[in-house]
Steps between C-alpha positions, in 0.01 A plus 500: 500500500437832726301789376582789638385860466755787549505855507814646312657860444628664179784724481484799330841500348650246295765452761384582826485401850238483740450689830193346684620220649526217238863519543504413874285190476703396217814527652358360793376160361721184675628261278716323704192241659440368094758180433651368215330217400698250329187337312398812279950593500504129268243646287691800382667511120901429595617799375264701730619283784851560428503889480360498820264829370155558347529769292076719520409689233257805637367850363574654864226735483196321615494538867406308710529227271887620402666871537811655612549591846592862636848449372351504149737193449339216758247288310229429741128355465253126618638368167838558584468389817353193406736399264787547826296299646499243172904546510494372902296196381741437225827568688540843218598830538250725335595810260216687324629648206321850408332515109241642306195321523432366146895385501456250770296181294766535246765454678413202723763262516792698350513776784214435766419151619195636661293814366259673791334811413150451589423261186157410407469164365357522136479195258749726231749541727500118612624435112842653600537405872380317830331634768470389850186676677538681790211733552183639337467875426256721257500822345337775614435893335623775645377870444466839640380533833119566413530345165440815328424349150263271699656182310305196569679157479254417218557798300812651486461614133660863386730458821895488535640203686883403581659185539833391558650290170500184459247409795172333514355830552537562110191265488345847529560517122204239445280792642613748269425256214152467623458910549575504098314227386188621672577821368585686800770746593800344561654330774849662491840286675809641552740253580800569742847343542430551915214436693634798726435702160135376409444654875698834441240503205161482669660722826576757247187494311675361156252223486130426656534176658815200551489143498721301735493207692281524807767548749680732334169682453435468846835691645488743226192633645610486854870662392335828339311571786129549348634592156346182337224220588422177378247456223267175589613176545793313446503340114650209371608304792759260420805304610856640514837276477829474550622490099800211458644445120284311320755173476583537900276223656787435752489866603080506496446192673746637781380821537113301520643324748678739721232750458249262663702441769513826519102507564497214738726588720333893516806686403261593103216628749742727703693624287136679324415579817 
């Protein structure tokens, strides 16, 4: 398996497009050198095979990992790209399907064969469904530029933090817990729908610090131009996946399959490049 380390962007609406670049080298990206490969095509549930589609569940406002492009329509991002470039393998066409975030686990299997929307890995979300690795990520804090509570990662007691639902960055809430059981002010979370809305928050001085995947993080500080800085290192490194009902071993052992042929042949590496 590759481990890669990206930079991403985050948009600050929840449907916006983006206007430095990402668009370009999206839209750019040849597909037309990556072959259908009739191995990993005989692994695929017959149904699948037979619509001739693979339907991609994906909370478009992630960039670069997923977003809309200037159109405000165009859903663009690596993860998309790389599951285009899991349809070529598998002789699919590829049709992400925009959703809220915390919708997409759910509804594996009835309307998305595939769900990517930069998913970490976690043991309680392997109950439901599969996952099929494709990259390591962490999660980073983000506050004002200067820090102006001077937060530490260590002690972030009597601060505000947002999140966006239903991510691991709610594992912020095991902080909070600690704040009160050492007696401390308390860690406050809000928790919003959008990540694009956890940002509005900390731009606009609604909360202290956010929590978001490393990435994300990343872009949000470059897209506000000095408006917000890291806070230490990244936290809680861990593997991401491409989530596949939990009774689909068809569908996860081809998209394994195709995926890694993906990263032998190159095409995973350039497409994050």
């Amino acid at each position: 398996a590759a481990l890669v380390l990206v930079l991403g962007m985050v948009c600050l609406l929840p449907a916006c497009g983006t206007s430095d670049g990402l668009d370009e080298k999206a839209e750019s990206f040849d597909y037309s050198h990556i072959r259908t490969d009739p191995d990993v095509v005989a692994l695929l549930p017959k149904d699948i095979k037979d619509s001739g589609e693979l339907t991609i569940g994906t909370n478009a406002i992630y960039a670069p990992a997923e977003y809309t492009g200037e159109d405000t329509k165009t859903i663009m991002g690596y993860e998309i790209d790389i599951a285009r470039g899991l349809g070529k393998v598998m002789g699919l066409r590829v049709r992400p399907i925009e959703s809220n975030f915390d919708n997409i686990i759910p509804a594996m299997g009835s309307k998305f064969d595939l769900g990517m929307s930069a998913f970490t890995i976690t043991a309680e979300r392997e109950k439901s469904v599969n996952f099929v690795q494709h990259y390591r990520a962490g999660l980073s804090f983000v506050v004002a530029r200067g820090n102006p509570r001077k937060l530490a990662v260590g002690n972030l007691c009597g601060a505000t933090a947002s999140v966006q639902t239903g991510t691991a960055e709610e594992s912020i809430l095991a902080m909070a817990r600690t704040c009160k059981a050492q007696g401390k002010a308390t860690l406050t979370v809000k928790s919003y729908a959008y990540q694009a809305s956890a940002t509005i928050a900390l731009v606009n001085k609604q909360v202290d610090l956010m929590y978001t995947d490393t990435p994300v993080a990343a872009y949000a500080v470059k897209q506000t131009d000095g408006a917000l800085q890291l806070l230490g290192r990244p936290q809680e490194v861990a593997p991401m996946g491409i989530v596949i009902a939990k009774d689909n071993m068809k569908l996860t052992k081809a998209v394994q399959a195709a995926l890694q042929k993906l990263i032998d042949s190159g095409v995973y590496k350039a497409i994050l490049d």
